[in-house]
C-alpha positions in Angstrom: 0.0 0.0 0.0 1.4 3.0 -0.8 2.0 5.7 1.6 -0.4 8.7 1.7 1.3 11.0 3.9 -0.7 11.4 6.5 1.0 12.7 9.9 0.1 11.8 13.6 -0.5 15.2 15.8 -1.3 15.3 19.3 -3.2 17.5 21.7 -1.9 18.6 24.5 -3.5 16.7 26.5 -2.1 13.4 24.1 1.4 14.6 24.9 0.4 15.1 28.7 -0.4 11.5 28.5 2.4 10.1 26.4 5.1 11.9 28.7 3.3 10.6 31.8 4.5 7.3 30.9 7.9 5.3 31.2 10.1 5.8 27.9 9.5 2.5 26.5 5.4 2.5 26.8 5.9 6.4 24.9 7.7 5.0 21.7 4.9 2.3 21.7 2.2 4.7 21.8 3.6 7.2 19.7 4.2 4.4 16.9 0.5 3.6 17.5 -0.3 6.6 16.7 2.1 7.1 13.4 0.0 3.5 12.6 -3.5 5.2 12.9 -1.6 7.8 10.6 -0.7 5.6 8.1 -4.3 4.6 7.4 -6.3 7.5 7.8 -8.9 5.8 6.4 -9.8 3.4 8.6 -12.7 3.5 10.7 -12.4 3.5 14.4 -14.6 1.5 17.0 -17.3 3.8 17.8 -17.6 7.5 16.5 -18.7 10.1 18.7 -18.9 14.0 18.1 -17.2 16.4 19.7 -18.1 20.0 21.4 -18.5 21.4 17.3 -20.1 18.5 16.2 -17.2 17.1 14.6 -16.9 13.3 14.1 -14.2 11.8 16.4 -13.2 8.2 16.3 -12.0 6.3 18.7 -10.1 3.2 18.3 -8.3 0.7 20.7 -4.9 -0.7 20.1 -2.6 -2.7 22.4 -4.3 -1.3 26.0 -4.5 1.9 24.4 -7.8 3.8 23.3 -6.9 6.6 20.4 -9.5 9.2 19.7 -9.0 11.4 16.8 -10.2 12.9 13.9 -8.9 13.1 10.2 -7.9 16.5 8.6 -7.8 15.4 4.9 -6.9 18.6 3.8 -3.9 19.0 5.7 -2.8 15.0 5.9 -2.8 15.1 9.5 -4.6 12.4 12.2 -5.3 14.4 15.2 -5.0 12.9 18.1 -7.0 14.2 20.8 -7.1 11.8 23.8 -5.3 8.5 24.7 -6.4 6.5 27.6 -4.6 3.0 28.8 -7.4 0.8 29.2 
């Protein structure tokens, strides 16, 4: 498949998260995340909408759940919450 461009982006409160955790777990999640990038795509789990009625998808990998939203225009996945589960 070939590779779209897409970019992973993260909210603050993503990076919050992502720091929060030993060095090890933050490559993991931030490769997750460059996954979910990779397929921009692909449809999450369950889709909820945010405070502007955008469509966010949420999608659970490895322990992790990813919420984010796709900015085709730009070719970025933003990330707006992760949450070990």
């Amino acid at each position: 498949m070939a590779d779209l461009g897409y970019q992973s982006h993260l909210s603050l409160e993503a990076v919050a998260f992502v720091v929060s955790l030993p060095r090890r777990r933050q490559k993991q999640v931030l490769d997750l995340a460059d996954q979910i990038a990779r397929h921009p795509f692909f449809i999450g789990d369950y889709q909820t909408l945010d405070a502007t009625g955008r469509a966010v998808d949420s999608l659970l990998l490895e322990g992790f759940l990813f919420s984010f939203w796709v900015d085709h225009a730009s070719r970025e996945v933003r990330v707006t919450e992760i949450i070990r589960v």
